[in-house]
C-alpha positions as CSV (number, residue, x, y, z in Angstrom):
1,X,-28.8,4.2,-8.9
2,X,-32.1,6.7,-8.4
3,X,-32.1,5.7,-5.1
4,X,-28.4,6.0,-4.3
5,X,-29.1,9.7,-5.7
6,X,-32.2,9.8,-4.2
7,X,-31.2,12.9,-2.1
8,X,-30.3,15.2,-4.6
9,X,-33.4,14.8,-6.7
10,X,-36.1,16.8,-5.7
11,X,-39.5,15.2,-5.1
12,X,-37.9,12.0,-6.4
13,X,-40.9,9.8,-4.5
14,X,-43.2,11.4,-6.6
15,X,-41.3,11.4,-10.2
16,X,-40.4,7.3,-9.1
17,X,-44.5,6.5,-8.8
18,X,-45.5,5.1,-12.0
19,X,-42.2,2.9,-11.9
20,X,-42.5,2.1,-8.4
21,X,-46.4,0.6,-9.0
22,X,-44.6,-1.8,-11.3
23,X,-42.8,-4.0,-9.0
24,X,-45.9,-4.2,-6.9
25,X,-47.2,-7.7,-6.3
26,X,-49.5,-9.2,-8.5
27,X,-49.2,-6.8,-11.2
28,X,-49.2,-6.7,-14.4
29,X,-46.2,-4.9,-16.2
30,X,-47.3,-2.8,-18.2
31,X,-44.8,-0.2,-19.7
32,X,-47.5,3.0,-20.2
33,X,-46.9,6.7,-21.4
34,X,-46.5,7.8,-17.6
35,X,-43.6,5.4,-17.3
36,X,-41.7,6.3,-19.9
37,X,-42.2,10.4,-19.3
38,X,-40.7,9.2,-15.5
39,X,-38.1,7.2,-17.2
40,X,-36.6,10.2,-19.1
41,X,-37.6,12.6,-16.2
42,X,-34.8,10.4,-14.0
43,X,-32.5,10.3,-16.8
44,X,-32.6,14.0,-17.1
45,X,-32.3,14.5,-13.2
46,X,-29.2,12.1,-12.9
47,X,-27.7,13.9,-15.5
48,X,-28.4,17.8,-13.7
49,X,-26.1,19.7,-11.7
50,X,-28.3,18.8,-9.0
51,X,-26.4,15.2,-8.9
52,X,-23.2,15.4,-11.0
53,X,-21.0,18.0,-9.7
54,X,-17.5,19.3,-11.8
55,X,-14.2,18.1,-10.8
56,X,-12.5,20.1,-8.4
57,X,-9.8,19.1,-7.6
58,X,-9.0,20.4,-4.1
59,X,-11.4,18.2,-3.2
60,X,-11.0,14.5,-1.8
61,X,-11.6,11.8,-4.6
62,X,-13.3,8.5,-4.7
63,X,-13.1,5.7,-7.4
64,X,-15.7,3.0,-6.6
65,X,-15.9,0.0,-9.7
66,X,-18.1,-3.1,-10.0
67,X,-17.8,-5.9,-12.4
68,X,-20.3,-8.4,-13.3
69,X,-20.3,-11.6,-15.9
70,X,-21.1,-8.9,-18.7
71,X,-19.4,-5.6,-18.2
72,X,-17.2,-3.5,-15.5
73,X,-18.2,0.2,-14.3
74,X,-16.1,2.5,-12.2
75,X,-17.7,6.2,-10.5
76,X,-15.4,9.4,-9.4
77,X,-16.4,11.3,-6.9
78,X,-16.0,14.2,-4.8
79,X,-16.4,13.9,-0.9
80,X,-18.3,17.2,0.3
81,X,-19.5,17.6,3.5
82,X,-19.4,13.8,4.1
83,X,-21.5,13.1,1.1
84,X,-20.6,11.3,-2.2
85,X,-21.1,13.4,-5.2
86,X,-20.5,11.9,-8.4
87,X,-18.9,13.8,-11.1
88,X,-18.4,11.0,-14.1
89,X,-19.8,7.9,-14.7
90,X,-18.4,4.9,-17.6
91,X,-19.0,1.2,-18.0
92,X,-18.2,-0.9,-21.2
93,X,-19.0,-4.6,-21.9
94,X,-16.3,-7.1,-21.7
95,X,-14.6,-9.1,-24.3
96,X,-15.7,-12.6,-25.4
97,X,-12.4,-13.6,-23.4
98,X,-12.9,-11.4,-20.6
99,X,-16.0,-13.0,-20.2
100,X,-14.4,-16.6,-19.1
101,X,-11.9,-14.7,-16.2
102,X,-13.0,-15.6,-12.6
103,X,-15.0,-12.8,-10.4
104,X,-12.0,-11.9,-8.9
105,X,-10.3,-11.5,-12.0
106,X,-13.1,-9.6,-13.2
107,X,-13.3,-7.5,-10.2
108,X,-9.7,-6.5,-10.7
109,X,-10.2,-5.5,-14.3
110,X,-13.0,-3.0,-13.4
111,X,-10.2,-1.8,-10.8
112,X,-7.8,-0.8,-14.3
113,X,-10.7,0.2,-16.2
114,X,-11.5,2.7,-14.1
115,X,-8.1,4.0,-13.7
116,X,-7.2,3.9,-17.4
117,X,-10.6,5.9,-17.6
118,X,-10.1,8.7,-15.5
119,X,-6.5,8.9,-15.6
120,X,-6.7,12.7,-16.1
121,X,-8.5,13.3,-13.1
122,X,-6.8,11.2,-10.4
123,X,-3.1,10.6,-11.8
124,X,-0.5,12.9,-9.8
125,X,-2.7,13.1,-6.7
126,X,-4.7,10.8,-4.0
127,X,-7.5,9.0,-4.2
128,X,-9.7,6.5,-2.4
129,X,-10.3,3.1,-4.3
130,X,-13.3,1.6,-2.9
131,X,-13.8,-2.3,-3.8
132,X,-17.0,-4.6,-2.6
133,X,-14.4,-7.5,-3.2
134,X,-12.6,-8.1,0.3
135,X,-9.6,-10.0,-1.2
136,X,-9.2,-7.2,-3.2
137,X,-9.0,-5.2,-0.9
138,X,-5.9,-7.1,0.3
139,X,-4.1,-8.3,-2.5
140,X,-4.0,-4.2,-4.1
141,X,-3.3,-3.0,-0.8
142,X,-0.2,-0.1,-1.2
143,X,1.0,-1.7,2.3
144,X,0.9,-5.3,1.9
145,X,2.4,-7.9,0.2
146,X,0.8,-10.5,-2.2
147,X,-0.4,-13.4,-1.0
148,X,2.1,-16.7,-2.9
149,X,-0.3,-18.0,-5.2
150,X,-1.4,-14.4,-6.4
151,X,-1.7,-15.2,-10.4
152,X,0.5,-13.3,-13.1
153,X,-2.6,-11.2,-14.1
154,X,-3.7,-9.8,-10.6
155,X,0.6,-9.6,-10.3
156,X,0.3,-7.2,-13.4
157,X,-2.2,-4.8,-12.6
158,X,-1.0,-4.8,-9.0
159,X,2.5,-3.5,-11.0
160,X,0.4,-1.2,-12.8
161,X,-1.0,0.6,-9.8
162,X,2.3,0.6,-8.0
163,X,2.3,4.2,-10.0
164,X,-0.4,5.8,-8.4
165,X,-1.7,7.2,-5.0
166,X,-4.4,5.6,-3.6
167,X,-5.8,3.8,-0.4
168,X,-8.2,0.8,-0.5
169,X,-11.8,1.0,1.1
170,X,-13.7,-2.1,1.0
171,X,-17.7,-1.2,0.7
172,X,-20.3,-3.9,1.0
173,X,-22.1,-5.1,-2.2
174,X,-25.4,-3.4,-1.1
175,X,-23.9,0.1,-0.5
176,X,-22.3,-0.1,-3.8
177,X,-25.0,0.3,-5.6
178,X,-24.4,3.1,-7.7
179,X,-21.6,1.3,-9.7
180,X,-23.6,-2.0,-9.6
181,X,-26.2,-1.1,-11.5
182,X,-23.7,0.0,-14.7
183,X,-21.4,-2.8,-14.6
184,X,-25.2,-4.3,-15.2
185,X,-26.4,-2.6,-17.9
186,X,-22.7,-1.7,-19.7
187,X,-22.5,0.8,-22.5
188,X,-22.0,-1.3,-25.9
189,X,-19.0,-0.3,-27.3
190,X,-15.9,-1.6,-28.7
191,X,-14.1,-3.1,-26.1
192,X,-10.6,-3.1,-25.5
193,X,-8.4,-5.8,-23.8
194,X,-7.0,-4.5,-19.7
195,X,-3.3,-4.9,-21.4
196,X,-4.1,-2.3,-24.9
197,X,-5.7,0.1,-22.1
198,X,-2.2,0.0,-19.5
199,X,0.0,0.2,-22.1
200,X,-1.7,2.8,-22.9
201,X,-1.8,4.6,-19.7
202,X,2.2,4.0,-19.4
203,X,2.4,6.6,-22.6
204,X,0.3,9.2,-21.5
205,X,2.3,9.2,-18.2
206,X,5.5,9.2,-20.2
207,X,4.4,11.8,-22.2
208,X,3.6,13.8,-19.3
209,X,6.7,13.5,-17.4
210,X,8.7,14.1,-21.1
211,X,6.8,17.3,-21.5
212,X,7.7,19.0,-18.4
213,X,10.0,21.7,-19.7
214,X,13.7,21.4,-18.7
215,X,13.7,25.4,-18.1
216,X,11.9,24.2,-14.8
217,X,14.2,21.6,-13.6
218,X,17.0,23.8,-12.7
219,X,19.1,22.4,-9.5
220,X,18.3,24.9,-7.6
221,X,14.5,24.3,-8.1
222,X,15.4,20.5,-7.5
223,X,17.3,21.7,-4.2
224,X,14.4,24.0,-2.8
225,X,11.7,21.8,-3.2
226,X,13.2,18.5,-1.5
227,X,13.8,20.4,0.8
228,X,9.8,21.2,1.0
229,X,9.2,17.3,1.5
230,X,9.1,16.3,5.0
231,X,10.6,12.7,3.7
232,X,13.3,13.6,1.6
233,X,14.5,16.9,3.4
């Protein structure tokens, strides 16, 4: 993840040293006060303004994930100036059942964990959903159909993000990095199954919609802003 960040952290070679001597060959790992001041010296960086920037959104949003046999990650992200800035992070670890689903399986669960997550961020308005699992890629496609022997699982979440606005960007595995290394090292927490975390999605949506108040819903508001969309106009 430093690395992935590397360009926002100032002198980042130099804070990285003591670490960096550790993966040298032939030597001996030895985890001294110097490495552990670094340690928390990246921690703190990561954490600065420097990398995480706030939500803004008028800006375009990303929503990469990763899962691995022990946890699923997801990052959002603002695109500025053709660079990835990364406003939240969250992982969690994965149920004792979640554990026995196949990658692709798995790989599609980090897809609605990351949704469900940061539902208040990208729910109402475009993002780009960016996968380092190709079939993915295909099968959660917004313009393609499902391939026949697509299980009821994959066919569930698939339903699930029928309700948002999004379009797929496959990344390879080594330029994911960022999201790979939390789905890797998951915060321990209590984990909840993909189906609690929809169904719970479903009532903050229909909560939103019920709240709308009906003094805004007049006809002639209905009238003059269809006639705003290009499509229904």
């Amino acid at each position: 993840m430093v690395t992935y960040y590397s360009r926002f952290i100032p002198d980042v070679s130099t804070i990285t040293y003591p670490l960096r001597k550790l993966l040298r060959k032939n030597q001996t790992f030895y985890w001294n006060k110097e490495c552990q001041q670094a340690f928390l010296k990246l921690k703190e960086e990561i954490s600065s303004d420097r990398v995480l920037v706030p939500f803004d959104p008028e800006l375009p949003v990303t929503l990469a994930k990763d899962a691995s046999p022990v946890g699923v990650a997801a990052v959002l992200s603002h695109i500025v100036d053709n660079v990835e800035n990364p406003v939240a992070f969250a992982s969690r670890s994965l149920t004792e059942a979640e554990r026995n689903y196949s990658q692709l399986d798995r790989e599609a669960l980090a897809i609605i964990f990351g949704v469900s997550h940061f539902i208040n961020y990208i729910y109402g308005r475009h993002f780009v959903l960016i996968t380092d699992n190709q079939p993915l890629s295909r099968i959660f496609h917004p313009k393609t159909g499902f391939p026949k022997m697509t299980s009821a699982r994959l066919l569930r979440y698939a339903s699930f993000l029928a309700g948002f606005d999004y379009t797929v960007k496959f990344r390879k595995g080594l330029e994911n990095q960022n999201v790979n290394c939390l789905s890797r090292a998951p915060v321990n927490q209590n984990c909840v199954s993909a189906d609690v975390s929809i169904n719970d999605v479903y009532q903050v949506c229909a909560s939103a919609v019920f709240e709308i108040s009906s003094e805004n819903l007049t006809a002639d508001a209905i009238i003059q802003e269809t006639e705003k969309d290009q499509e229904l106009a």
